[in-house]
N, C-alpha and C positions, 0 to 999 in steps of 0.2 A: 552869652557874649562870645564865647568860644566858637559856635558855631557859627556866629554871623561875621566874623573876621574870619575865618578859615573859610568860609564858600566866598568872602569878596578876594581876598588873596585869591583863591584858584578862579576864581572868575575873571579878574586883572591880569592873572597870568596869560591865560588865555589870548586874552584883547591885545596884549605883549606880541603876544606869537603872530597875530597876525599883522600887527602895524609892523613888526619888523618883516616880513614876508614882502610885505607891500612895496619897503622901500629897497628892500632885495633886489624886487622885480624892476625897478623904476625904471632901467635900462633894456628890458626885455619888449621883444618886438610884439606888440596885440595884448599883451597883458592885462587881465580888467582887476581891478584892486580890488579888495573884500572891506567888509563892515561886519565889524559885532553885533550880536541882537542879545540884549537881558532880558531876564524879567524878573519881577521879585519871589522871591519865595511866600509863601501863603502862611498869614500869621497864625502865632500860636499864644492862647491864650493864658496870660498868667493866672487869674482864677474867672469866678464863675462871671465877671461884670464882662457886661461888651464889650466895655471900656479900655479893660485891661488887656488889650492884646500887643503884641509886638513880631515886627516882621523876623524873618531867620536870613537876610543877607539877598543878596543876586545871585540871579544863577545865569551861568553862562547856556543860551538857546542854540547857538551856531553864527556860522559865517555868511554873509551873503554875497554873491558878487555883482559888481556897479559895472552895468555895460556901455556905458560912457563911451564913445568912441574917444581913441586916441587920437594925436594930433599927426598929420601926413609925416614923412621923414624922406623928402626925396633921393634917391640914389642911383638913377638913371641904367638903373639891371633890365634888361627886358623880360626877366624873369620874377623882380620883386611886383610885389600885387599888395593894392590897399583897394580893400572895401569901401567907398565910401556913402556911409546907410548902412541899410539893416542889410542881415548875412552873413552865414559863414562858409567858407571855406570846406570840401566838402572830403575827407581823403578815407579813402577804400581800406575796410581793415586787415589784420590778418586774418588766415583763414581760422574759421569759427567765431571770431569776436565781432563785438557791434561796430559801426562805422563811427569814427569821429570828426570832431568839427575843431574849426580853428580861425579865428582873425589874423595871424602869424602867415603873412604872404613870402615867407621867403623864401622862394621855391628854386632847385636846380634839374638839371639834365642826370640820367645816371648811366653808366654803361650799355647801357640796353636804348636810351632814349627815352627812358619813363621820365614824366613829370613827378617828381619828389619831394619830401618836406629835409630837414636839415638830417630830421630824424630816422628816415627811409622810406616815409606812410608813402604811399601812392596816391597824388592828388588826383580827384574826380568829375569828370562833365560829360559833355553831351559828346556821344558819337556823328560825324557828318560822313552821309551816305550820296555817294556820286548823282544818284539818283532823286532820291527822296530829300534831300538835305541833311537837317538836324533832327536827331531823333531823339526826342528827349522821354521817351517811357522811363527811361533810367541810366542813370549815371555811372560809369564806365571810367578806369584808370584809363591817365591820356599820356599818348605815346606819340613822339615827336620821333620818326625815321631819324638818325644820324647821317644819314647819303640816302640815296635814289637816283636811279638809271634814267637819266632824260629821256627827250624824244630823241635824240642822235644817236641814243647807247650806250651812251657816258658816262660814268658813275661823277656823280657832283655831289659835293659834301654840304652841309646845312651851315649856312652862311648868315643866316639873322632870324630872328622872330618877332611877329608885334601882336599884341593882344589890346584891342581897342576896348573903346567902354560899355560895350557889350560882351566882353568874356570871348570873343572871336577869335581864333589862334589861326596867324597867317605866317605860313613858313616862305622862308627863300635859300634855295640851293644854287650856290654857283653865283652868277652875276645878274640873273634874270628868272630862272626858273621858280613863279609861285605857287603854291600849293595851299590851297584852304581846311584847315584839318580840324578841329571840334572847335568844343566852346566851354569856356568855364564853366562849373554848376554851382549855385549858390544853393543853403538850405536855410527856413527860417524856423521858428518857434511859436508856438501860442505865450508862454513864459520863459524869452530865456533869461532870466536871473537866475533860476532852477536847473539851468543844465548841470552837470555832474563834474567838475575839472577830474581829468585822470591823467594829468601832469603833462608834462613836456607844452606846455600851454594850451591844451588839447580839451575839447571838451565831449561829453556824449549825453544823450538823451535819457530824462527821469520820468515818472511820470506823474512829479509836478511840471517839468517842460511841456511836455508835448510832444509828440510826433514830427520828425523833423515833415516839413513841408520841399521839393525839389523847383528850382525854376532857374530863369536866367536872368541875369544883372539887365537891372532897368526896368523888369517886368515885375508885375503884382507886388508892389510895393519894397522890392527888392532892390538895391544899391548899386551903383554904377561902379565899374572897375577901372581903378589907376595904374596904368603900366609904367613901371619907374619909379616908384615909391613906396613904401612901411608904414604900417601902423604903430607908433610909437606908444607904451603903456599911459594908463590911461591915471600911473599915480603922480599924485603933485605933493616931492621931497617936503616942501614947507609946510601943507598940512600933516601931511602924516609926522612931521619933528616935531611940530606943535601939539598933535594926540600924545605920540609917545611919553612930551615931557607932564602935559596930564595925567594922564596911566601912570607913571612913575610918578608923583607925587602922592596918589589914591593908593597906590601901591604902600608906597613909605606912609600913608597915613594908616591905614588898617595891619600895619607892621607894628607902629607904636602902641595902637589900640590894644593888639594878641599881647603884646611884652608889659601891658600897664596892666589887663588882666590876669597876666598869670604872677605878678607881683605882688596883686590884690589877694589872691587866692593863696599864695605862700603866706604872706604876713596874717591872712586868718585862720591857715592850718599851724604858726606859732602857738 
């Protein structure tokens, strides 16, 4: 008895931990909400009849994440980006570490002109070569000039950007001067339910994921891109209060159960 009220308590706790994580997140930009996985523990026999077996409680397997796309959150940034479809977001590591992925479009400028996440990653796409166009062998941090010298000689400062639904990044300096400079890169998975979270909403590849895959918004089943909008979390407050107050009820039931056995247990060691 003892043991099968102490693996549901620490298995409840658990499921605790992440409905409240979920509703943490609610307000977080891309954020995909998790699910608990049980399974029961493998019974154990009282004596020798088949009959006589009894399970030993839940056990807590892990969390899954629900890749639900969130719902748009328009904000009119020419820097904020919503996926919409499959895709992520693709941003160049430190040096030595793996690259990570993200639904979290909410990108800025940084002193140099890099394209950045809140958190400093370096967002990644396609380099466009004057020549050849777009060269998509591999995705490359993308850097938006802050100024450039026209054709007059004039230093003119970056005055707008638009990024159409193709990841296409078209700058403007000055009052006229355009400038065609890369293109988003999007990466997909064979399994992303499996990707790795390593926080800041961030995720990297397992090898239950797969291999990230590289391409561009619209292509090979790949998601078009919203300039002026967020992917808002993809958790819904009323289910997850409705879980919790379940969870807390299962909780306070296998509480009573631990305190009716260890009553039982005192009054037969009288």
């Amino acid at each position: 008895m003892f043991t099968i009220t102490r693996n549901g308590l620490d298995a409840i706790s658990k499921d605790l931990g992440v409905i409240s994580n979920n509703i943490a997140n609610a307000g977080t930009n891309g954020f995909k909400r998790s699910r608990t996985e049980f399974v029961d523990f493998y019974s154990k026999a009282l004596s020798d009849s088949p009959n006589n077996k009894v399970g030993l409680g839940s056990l807590f397997q892990g969390s899954q994440k629900i890749m639900q796309q969130g719902s748009p959150i328009m904000t009119d940034g020419a820097l904020d980006l919503n996926i919409s479809g499959r895709g992520f977001f693709i941003l160049s590591p430190k040096v030595g570490a793996d690259p990570r992925f993200t639904r979290d479009g909410s990108f800025s400028l940084d002193a140099l002109g890099n394209l950045v996440t809140t958190d400093g990653f370096n967002v990644a796409g396609f380099r466009r070569d004057e020549l050849d166009g777009l060269i998509k062998t591999s995705a490359e941090p993308i850097n938006i000039p802050l100024s450039i010298e026209n054709k007059e000689g004039r230093t003119v400062s970056l005055t707008g950007i638009n990024i159409d639904a193709y990841g296409n990044i078209e700058t403007t300096y000055g009052l006229n001067d355009i400038i065609k400079r890369g293109q988003i890169a999007l990466a997909k998975f064979n399994n992303d339910t499996e990707l790795k979270s390593v926080g800041a909403n961030a995720f990297q590849a397992s090898n239950k994921s797969g291999l990230q895959v590289l391409g561009s918004p619209l292509e090979s089943n790949l998601g078009e891109i919203i300039s002026g909008a967020l992917e808002s979390s993809n958790t819904n407050i009323a289910n997850e209060m409705v879980s919790m107050m379940r969870t807390q009820q299962a909780f306070n039931g296998n509480a009573r159960i631990m305190q009716a056995s260890v009553d039982i247990t005192r009054r037969l060691m009288e």
